[in-house]
C-alpha positions in Angstrom: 27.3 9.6 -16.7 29.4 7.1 -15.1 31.4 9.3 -13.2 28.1 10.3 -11.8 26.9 7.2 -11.1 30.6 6.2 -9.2 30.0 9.3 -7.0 26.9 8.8 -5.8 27.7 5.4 -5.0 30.7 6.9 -3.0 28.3 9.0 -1.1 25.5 6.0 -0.3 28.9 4.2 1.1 29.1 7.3 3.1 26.1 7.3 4.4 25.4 4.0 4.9 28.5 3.6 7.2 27.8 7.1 9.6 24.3 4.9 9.4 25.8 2.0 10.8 27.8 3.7 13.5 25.0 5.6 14.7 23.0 2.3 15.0 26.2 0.9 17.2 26.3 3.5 19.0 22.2 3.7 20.0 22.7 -0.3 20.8 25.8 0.0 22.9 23.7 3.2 24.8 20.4 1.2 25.7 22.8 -2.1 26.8 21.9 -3.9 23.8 24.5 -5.7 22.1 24.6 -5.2 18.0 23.6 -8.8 15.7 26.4 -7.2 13.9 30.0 -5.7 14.9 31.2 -2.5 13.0 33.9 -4.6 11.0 31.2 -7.1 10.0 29.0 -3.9 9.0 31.9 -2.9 7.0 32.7 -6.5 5.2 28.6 -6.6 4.2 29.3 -2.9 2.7 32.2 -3.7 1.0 30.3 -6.8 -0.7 26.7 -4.6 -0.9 29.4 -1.7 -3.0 31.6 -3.2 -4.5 
């Protein structure tokens, strides 16, 4: 059960971060600068995960 839970946190992480790049990304496309840089992104996931 707790193995479980671990990997599917593992895979939120996942997502979460091809998330944020792919938000990035859209921002930097239309000219738009991000509230947030990747590594910022990255330090609120890390707090958010654990």
């Amino acid at each position: 059960m707790r193995q479980w839970l671990i990997d599917d946190r593992r895979r939120e992480k996942k997502r979460y971060r091809k998330f944020i790049a792919g938000w990035i990304r859209r921002a930097n496309k239309y000219g738009g600068k991000p509230k947030m840089s990747v590594e910022e992104s990255l330090k609120k996931l890390e707090e958010d995960y654990g």
